[in-house]
C-alpha positions in Angstrom: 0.0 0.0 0.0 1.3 3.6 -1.1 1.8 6.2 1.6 0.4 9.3 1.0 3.9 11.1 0.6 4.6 8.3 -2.2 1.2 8.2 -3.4 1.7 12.5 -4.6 5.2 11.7 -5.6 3.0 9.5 -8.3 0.7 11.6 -9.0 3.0 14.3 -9.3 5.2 12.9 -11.7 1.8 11.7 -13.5 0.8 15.3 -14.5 4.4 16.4 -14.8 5.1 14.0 -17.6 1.6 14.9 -19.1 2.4 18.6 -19.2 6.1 18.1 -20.3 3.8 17.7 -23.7 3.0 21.2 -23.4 5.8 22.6 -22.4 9.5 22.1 -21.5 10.9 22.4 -18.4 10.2 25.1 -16.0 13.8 25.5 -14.6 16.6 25.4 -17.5 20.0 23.9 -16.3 22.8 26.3 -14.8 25.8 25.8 -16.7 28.8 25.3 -14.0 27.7 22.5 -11.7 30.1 19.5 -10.7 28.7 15.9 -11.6 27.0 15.8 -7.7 25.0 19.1 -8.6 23.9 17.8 -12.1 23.0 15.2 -11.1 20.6 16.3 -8.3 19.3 19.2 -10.6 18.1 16.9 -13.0 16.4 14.2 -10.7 14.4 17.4 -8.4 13.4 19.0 -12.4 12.7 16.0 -13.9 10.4 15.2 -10.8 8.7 18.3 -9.6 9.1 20.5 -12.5 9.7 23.6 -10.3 9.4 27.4 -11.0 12.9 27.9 -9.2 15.4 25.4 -8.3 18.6 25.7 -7.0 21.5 23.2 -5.9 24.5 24.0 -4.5 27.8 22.1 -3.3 28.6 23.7 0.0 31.3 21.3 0.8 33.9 23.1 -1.1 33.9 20.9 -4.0 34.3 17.1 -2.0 29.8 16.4 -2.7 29.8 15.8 0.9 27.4 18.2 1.9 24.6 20.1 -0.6 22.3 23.2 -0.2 18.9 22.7 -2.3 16.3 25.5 -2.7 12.9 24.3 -4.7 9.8 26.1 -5.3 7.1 24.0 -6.7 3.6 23.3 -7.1 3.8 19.8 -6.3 4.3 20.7 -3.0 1.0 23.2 -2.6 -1.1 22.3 0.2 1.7 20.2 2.3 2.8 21.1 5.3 7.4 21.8 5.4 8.3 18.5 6.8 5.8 16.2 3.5 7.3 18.9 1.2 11.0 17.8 3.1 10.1 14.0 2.6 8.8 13.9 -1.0 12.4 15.7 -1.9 14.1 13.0 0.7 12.5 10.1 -1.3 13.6 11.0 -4.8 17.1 11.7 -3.9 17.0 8.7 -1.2 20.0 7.3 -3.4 22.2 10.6 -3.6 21.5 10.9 0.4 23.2 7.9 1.0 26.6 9.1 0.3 26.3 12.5 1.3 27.4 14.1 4.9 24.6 16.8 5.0 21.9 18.8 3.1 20.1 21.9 3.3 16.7 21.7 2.1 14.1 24.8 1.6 11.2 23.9 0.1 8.6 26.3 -1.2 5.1 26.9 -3.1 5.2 29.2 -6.2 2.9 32.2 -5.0 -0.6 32.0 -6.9 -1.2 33.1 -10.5 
């Protein structure tokens, strides 16, 4: 049985991959990030399809410890800490081989 965090991590990635027949993604990639920051970028864009995402090595180059800012509507109606777990669970596998990360999570303001 799905949790509810993993049961919108599914949905969300449901409508993200209908509206990625729309549109492109909402957040192009930087240029300048290390393999570690690539390759978080791409799994929080391709996931959430935010309106502003940032990732950043704070570790001083060594991927030991990351900063993450996301705003996204996927995340509209949860409280800080389901926002913080849905973002956990993607990157569940880059988590495991880092020291530390800094997560802010926030909804796009209204249209």
């Amino acid at each position: 049985m799905l949790t509810l965090a993993r049961r919108r991590l599914v949905q969300t990635a449901a409508l993200r991959s209908q509206s990625l027949a729309l549109r492109g993604y909402a957040v192009q990639q930087p240029s300048g990030l290390d393999e570690g920051e690539l390759n978080i970028h791409n799994k929080l864009n391709g996931t959430f399809d935010p309106v502003e995402l940032a990732v950043q090595d704070v570790s001083g180059g060594c991927g030991t410890f990351y900063a993450i800012s996301i705003a996204s509507e996927a995340f509209r109606g949860l409280p800080t800490v389901k926002q913080h777990r849905l973002v956990n669970e993607v990157l569940k596998k880059e988590i495991e081989g880092i020291h530390g990360l800094q997560l802010r999570t926030s909804v796009p303001p209204s249209s």
